[in-house]
Backbone as CSV, one residue per row, in Angstrom:
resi,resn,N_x,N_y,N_z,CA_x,CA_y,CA_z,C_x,C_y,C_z
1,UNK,0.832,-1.195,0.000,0.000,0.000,0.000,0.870,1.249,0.000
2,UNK,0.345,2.270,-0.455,1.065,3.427,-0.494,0.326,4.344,0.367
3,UNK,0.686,5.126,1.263,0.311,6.084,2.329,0.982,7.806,1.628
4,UNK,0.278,8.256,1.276,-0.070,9.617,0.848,0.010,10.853,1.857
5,UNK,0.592,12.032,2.295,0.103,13.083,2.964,0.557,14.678,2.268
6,UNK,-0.412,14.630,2.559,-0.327,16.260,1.760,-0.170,17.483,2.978
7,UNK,0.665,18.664,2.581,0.511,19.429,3.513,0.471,20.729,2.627
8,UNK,0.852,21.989,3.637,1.138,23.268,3.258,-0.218,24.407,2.511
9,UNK,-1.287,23.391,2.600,-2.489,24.306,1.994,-2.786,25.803,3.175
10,UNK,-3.662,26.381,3.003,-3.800,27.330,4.133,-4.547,28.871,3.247
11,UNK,-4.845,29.851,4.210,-5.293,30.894,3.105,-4.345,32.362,2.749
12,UNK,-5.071,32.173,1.542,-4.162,33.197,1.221,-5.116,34.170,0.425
13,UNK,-4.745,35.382,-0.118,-5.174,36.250,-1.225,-5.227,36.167,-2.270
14,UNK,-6.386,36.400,-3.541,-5.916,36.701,-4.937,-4.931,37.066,-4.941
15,UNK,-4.101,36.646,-5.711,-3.096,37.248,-6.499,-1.709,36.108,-5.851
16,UNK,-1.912,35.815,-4.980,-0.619,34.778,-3.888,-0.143,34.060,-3.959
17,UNK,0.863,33.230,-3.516,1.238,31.647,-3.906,1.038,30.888,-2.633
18,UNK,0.807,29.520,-2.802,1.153,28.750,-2.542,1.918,27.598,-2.645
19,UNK,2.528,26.868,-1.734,3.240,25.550,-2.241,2.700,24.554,-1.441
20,UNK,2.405,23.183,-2.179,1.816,21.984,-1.462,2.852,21.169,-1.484
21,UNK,2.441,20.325,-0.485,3.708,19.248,-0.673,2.833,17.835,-0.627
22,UNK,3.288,16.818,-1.148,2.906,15.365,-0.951,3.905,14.963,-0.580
23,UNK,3.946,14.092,0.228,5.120,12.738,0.562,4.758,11.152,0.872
24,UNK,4.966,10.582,-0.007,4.719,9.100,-0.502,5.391,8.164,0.544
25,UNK,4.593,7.629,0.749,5.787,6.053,1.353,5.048,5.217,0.994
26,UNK,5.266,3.820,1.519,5.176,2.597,1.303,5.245,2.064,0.061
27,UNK,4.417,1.579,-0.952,4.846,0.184,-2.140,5.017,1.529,-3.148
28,UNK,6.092,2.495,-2.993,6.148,2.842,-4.289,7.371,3.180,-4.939
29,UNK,7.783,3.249,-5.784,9.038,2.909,-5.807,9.769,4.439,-6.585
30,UNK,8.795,4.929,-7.112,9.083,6.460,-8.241,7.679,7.125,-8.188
31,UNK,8.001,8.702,-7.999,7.094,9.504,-7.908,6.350,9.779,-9.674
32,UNK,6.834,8.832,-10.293,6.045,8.957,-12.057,4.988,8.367,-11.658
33,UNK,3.457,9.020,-11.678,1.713,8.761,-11.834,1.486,9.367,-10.786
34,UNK,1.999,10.096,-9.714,1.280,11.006,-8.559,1.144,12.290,-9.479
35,UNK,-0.155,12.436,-8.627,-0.709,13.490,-9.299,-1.923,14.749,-8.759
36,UNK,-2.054,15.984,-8.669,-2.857,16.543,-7.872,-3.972,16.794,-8.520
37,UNK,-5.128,16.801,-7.126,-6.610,17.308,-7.726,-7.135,17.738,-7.008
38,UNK,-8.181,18.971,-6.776,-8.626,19.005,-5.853,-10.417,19.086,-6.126
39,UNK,-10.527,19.535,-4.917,-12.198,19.538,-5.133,-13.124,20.721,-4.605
40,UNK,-14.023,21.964,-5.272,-14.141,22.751,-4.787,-15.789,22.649,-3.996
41,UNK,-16.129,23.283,-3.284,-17.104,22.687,-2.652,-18.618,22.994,-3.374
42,UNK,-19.568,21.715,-3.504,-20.332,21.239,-4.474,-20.062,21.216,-6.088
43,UNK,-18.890,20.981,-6.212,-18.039,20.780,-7.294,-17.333,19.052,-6.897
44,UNK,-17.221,18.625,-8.402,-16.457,17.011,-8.429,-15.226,17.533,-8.572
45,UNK,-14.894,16.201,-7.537,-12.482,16.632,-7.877,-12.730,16.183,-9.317
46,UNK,-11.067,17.329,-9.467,-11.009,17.235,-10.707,-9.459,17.513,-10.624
47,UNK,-9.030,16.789,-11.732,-7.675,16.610,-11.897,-7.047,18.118,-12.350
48,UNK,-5.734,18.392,-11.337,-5.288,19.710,-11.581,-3.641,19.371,-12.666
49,UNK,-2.729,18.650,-11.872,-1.577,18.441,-12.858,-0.749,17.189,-12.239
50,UNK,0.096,16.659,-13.190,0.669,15.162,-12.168,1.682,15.051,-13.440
51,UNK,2.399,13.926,-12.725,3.438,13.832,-13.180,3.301,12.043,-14.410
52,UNK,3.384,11.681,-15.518,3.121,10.683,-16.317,4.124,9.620,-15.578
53,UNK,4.070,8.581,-16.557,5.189,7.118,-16.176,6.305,7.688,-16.592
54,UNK,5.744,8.211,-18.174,7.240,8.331,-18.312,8.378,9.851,-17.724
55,UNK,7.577,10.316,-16.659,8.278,11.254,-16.150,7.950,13.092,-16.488
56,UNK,7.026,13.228,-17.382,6.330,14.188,-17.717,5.625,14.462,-16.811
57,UNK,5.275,16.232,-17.144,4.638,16.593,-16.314,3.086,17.518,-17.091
58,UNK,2.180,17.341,-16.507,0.956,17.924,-17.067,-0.110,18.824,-16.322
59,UNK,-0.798,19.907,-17.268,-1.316,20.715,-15.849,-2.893,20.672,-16.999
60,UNK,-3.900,21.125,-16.469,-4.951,21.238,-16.523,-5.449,22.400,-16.929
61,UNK,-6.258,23.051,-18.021,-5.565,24.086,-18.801,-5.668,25.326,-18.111
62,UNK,-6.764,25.281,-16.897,-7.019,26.768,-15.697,-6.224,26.873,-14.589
63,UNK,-5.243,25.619,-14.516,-3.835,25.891,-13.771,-2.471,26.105,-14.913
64,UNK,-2.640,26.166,-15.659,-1.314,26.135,-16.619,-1.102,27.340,-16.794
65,UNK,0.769,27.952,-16.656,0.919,28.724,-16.661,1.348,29.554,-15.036
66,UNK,0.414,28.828,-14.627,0.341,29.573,-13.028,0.754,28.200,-11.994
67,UNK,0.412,26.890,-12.073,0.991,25.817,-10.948,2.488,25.506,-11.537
68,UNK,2.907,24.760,-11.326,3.940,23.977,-11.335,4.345,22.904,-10.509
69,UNK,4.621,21.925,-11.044,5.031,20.521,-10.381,6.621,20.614,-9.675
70,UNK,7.045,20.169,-8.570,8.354,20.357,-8.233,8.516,19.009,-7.596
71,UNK,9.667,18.582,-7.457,9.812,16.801,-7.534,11.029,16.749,-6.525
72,UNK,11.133,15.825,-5.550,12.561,15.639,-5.137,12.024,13.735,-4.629
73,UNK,12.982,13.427,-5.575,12.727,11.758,-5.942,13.340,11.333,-4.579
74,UNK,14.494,11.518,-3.492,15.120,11.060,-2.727,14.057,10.913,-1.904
75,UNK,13.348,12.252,-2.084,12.063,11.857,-0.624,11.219,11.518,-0.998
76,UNK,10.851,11.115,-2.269,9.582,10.075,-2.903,8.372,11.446,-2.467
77,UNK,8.788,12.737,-2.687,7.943,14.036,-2.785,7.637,14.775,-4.089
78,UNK,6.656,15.049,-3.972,6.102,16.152,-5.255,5.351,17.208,-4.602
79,UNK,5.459,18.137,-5.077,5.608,19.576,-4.837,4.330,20.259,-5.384
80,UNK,3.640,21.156,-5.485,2.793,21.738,-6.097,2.702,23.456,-6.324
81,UNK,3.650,24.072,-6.812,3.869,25.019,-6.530,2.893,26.128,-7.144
82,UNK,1.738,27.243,-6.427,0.607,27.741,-7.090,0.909,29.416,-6.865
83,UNK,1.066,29.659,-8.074,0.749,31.288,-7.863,-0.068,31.616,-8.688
84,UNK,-0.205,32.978,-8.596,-1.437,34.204,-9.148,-2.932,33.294,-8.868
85,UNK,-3.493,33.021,-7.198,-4.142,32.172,-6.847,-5.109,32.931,-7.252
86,UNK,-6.033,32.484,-7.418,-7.737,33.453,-7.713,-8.683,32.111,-6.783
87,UNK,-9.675,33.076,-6.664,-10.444,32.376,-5.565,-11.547,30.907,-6.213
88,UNK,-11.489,31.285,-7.339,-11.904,29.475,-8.297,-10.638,28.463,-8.238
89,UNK,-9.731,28.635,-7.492,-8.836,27.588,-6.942,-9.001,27.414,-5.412
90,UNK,-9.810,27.672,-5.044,-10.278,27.262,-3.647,-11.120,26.146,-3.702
91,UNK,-10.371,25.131,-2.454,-10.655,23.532,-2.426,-9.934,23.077,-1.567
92,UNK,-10.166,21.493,-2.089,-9.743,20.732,-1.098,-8.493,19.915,-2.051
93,UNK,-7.076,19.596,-1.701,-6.340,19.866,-2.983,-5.923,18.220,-2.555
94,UNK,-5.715,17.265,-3.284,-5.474,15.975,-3.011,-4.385,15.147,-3.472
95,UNK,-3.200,14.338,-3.329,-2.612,13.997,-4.094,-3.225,12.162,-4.463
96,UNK,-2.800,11.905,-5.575,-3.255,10.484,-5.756,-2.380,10.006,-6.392
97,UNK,-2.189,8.558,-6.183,-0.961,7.535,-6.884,-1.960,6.551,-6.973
98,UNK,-2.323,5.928,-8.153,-3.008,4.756,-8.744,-4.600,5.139,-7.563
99,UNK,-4.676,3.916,-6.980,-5.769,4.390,-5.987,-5.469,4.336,-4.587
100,UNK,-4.251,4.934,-4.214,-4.648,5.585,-3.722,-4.315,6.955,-3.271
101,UNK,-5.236,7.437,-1.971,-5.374,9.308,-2.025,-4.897,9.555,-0.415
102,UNK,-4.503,11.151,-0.767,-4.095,11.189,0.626,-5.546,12.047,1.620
103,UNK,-5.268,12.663,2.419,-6.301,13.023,3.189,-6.814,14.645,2.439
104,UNK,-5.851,15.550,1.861,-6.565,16.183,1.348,-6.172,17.739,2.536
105,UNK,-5.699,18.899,1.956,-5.080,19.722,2.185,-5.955,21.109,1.616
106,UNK,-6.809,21.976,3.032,-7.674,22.548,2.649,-6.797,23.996,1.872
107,UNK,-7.099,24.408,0.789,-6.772,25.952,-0.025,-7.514,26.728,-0.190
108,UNK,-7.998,27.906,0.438,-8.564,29.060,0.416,-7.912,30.298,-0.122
109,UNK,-8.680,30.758,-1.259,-8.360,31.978,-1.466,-9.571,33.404,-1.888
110,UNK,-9.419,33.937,-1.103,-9.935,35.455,-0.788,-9.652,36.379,-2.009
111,UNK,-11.036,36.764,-1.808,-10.881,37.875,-3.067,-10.826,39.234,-2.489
């Protein structure tokens, strides 16, 4: 099994950054297929950006431009790095590897 935790969500302002972090353990061996999503409230999660098998990285076209993926393989971590936040990125932000998810890292942003 793989055990998932996400941190670093919290609130902030239009216009702000944030950075999320995931950190992976157990059956996994490479951070290639983790991937973030979150979910805004009475809204379905929905996939924001993640990283492929073969090591690519992909964003979702109302985070592109503005997230970025950041990776440090030693700690089996991926990164989520968010600026110019606007308040339609407010949620609940999740990381996932195959199935499974971590607990989910609340992001608020204020207009």
């Amino acid at each position: 099994q793989v055990q998932l935790v996400e941190s670093g969500g919290g609130l902030v302002q239009a216009g702000g950054s944030l950075r999320l972090s995931c950190a992976a353990s157990g059956s996994i061996f490479s951070i290639n297929g983790i991937g973030w999503y979150r979910q805004a409230p009475g809204k379905q999660r929905e996939w924001v950006a993640g990283i492929t098998s073969g090591g690519s990285t992909g964003y979702a076209a109302s985070v592109k431009g503005r997230f970025t993926i950041l990776t440090n393989n030693a700690k089996k971590s991926v990164y989520l790095q968010m600026n110019s936040l606007n308040p339609e990125d407010t949620g609940v932000y999740y990381c996932n590897y195959r199935n499974g998810w971590g607990q989910g890292t609340q992001v608020t942003v204020s207009s």
